[in-house]
TORPA-4810 file (N, C-alpha, C, O; in nm, 3 decimals):
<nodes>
NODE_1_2.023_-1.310_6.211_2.052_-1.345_6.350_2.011_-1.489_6.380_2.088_-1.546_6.457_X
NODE_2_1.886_-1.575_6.327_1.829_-1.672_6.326_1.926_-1.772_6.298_1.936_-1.878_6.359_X
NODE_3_1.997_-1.733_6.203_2.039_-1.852_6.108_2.222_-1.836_6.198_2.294_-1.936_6.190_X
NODE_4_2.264_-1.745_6.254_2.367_-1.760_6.326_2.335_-1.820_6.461_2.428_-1.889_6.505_X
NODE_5_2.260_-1.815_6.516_2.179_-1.911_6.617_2.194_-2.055_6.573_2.246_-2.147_6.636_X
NODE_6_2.141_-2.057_6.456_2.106_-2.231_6.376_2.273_-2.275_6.387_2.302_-2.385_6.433_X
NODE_7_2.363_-2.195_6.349_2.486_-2.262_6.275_2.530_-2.274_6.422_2.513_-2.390_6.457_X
NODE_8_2.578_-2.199_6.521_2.608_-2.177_6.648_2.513_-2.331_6.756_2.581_-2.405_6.828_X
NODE_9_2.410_-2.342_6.748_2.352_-2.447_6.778_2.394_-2.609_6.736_2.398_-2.711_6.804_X
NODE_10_2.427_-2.580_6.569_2.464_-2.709_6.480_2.613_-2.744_6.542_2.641_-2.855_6.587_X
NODE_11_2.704_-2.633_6.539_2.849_-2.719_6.598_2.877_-2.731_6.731_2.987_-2.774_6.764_X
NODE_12_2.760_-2.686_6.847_2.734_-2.706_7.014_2.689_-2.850_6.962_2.776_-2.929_6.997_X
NODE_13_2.608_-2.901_6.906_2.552_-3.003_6.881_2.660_-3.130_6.832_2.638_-3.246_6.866_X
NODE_14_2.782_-3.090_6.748_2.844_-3.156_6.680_2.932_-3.167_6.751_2.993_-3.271_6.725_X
NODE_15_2.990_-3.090_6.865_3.055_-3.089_6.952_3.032_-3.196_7.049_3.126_-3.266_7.086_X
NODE_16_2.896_-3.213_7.099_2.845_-3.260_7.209_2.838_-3.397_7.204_2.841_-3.468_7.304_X
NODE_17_2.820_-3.465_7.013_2.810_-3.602_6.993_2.934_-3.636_7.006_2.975_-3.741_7.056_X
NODE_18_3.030_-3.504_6.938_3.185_-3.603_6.957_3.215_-3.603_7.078_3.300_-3.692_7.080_X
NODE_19_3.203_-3.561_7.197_3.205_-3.604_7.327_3.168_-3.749_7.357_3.247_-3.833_7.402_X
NODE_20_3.037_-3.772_7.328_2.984_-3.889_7.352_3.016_-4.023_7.293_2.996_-4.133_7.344_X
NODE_21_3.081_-3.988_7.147_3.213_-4.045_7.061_3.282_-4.119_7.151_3.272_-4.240_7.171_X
NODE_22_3.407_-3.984_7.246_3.497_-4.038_7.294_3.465_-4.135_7.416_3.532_-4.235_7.442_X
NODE_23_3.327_-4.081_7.503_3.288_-4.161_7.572_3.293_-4.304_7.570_3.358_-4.388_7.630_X
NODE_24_3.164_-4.306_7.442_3.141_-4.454_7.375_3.273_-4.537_7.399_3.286_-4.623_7.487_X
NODE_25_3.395_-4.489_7.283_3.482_-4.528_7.250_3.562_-4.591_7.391_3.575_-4.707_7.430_X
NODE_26_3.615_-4.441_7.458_3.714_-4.447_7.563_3.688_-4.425_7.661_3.771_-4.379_7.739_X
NODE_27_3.548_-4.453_7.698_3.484_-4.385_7.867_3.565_-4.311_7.944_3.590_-4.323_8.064_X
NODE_28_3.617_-4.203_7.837_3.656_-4.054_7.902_3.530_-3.966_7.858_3.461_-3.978_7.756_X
NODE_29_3.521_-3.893_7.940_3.400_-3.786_7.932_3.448_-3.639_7.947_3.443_-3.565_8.045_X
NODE_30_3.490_-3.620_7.834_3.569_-3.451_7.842_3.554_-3.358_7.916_3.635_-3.296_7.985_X
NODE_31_3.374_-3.343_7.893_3.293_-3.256_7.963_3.345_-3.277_8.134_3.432_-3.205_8.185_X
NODE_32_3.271_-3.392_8.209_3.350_-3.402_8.306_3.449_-3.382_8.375_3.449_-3.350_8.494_X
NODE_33_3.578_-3.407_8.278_3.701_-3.390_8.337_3.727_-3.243_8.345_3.790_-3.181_8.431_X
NODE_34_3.663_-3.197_8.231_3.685_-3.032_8.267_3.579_-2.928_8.353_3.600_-2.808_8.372_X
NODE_35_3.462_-3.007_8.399_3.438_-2.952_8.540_3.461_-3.058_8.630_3.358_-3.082_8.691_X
NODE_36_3.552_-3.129_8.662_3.565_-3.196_8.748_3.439_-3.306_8.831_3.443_-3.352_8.945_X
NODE_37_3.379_-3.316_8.769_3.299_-3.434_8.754_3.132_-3.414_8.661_3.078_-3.311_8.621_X
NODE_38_3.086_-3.566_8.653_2.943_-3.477_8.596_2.848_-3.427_8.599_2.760_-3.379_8.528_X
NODE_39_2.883_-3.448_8.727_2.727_-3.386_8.850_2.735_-3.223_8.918_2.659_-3.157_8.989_X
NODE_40_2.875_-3.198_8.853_2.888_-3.078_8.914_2.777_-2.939_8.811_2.737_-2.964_8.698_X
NODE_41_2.755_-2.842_8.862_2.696_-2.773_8.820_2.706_-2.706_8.643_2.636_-2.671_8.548_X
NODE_42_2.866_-2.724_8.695_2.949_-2.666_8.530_2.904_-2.753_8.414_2.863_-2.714_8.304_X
NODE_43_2.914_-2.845_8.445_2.932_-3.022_8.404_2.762_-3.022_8.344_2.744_-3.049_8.225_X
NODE_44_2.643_-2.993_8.432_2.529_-2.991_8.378_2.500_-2.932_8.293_2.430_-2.963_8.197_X
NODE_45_2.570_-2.797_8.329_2.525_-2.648_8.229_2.585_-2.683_8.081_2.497_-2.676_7.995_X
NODE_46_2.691_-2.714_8.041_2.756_-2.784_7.937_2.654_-2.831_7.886_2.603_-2.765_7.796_X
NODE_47_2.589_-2.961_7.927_2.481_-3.066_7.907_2.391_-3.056_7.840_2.356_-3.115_7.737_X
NODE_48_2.318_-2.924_7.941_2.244_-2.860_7.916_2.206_-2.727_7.780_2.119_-2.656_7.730_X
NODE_49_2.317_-2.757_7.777_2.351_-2.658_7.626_2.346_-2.720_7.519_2.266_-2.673_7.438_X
NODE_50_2.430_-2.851_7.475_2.384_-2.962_7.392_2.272_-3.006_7.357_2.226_-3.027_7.245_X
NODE_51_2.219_-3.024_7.487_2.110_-3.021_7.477_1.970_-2.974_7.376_1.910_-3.015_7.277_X
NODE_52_1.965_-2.841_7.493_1.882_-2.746_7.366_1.936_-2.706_7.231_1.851_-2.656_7.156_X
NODE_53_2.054_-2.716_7.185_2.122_-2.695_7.110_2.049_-2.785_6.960_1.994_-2.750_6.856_X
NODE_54_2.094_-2.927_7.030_2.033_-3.022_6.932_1.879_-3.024_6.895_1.837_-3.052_6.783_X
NODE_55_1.790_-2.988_7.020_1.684_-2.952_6.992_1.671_-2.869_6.868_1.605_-2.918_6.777_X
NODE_56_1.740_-2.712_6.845_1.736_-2.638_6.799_1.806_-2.700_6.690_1.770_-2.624_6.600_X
NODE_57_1.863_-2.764_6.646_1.937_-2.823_6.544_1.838_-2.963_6.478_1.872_-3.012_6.370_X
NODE_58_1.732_-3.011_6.544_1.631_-3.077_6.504_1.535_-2.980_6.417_1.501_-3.025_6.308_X
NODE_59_1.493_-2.868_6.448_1.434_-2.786_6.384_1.518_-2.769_6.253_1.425_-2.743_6.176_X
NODE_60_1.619_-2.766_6.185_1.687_-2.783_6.121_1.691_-2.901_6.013_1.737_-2.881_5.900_X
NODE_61_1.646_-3.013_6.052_1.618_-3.103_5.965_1.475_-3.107_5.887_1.442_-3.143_5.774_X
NODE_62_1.382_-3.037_6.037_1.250_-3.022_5.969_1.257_-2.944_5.855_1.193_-2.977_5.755_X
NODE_63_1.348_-2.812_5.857_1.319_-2.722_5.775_1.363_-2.815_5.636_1.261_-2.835_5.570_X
NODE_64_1.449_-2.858_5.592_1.475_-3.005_5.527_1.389_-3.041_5.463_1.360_-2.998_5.351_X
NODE_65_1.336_-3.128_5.524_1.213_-3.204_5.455_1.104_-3.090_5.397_1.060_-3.104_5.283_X
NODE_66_1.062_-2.976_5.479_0.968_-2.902_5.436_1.000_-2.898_5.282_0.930_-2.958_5.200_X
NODE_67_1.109_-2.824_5.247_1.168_-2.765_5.106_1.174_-2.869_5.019_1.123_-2.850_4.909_X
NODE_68_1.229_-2.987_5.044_1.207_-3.081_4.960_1.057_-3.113_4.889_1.024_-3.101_4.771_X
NODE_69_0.995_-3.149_4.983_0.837_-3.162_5.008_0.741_-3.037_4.954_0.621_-3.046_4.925_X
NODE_70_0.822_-2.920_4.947_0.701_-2.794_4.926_0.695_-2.817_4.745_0.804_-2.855_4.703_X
NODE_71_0.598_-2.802_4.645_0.593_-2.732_4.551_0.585_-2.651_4.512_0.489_-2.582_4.545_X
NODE_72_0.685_-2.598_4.409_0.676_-2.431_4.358_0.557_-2.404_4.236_0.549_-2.422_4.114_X
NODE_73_0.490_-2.361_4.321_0.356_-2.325_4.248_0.421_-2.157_4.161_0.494_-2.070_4.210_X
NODE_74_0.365_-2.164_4.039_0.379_-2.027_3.961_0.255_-1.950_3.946_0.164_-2.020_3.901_X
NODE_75_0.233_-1.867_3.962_0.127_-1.786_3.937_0.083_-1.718_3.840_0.132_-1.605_3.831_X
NODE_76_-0.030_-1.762_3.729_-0.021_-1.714_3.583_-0.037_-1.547_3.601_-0.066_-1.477_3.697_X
NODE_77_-0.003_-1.520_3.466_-0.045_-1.367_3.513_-0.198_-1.339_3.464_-0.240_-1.399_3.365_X
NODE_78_-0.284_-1.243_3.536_-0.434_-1.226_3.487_-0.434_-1.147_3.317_-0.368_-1.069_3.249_X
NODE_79_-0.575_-1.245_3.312_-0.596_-1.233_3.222_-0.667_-1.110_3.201_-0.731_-1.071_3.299_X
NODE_80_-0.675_-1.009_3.052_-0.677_-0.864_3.009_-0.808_-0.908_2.932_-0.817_-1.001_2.852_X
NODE_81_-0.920_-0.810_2.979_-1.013_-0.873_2.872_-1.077_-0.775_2.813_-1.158_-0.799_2.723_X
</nodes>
């Protein structure tokens, strides 16, 4: 369930930069035009989803580095005496 959260979060997120893409680019603001401006409530909630989204998609990079960074320690087996 976690990890459909993660992926579900990652393309709200990927979604949200290419918005800001077209912005950059063409100071159209998708989001906007489809609640009719950006101050409107709809318009925030959107926002607001990206938002935490990317948050939750930052946790995602941490996990990243952790694995790289962890060593796989082996554990001998005990010794029979």
């Amino acid at each position: 369930m976690i990890a459909l959260i993660r992926k579900l979060a990652l393309a709200i997120t990927i979604i949200g930069a290419l918005n800001w893409g077209v912005v950059g680019l063409f100071r159209f603001d998708v989001v906007a035009q489809f609640a009719n401006g950006y101050a409107q409530p709809l318009a925030r909630f959107f926002y607001s989803v990206v938002g935490v989204s990317g948050l939750i998609s930052l946790g995602l990079l941490f996990d990243t580095w952790r694995e790289e960074n962890v060593e796989q320690v082996t554990l001998a087996e005990p010794e029979e005496v």
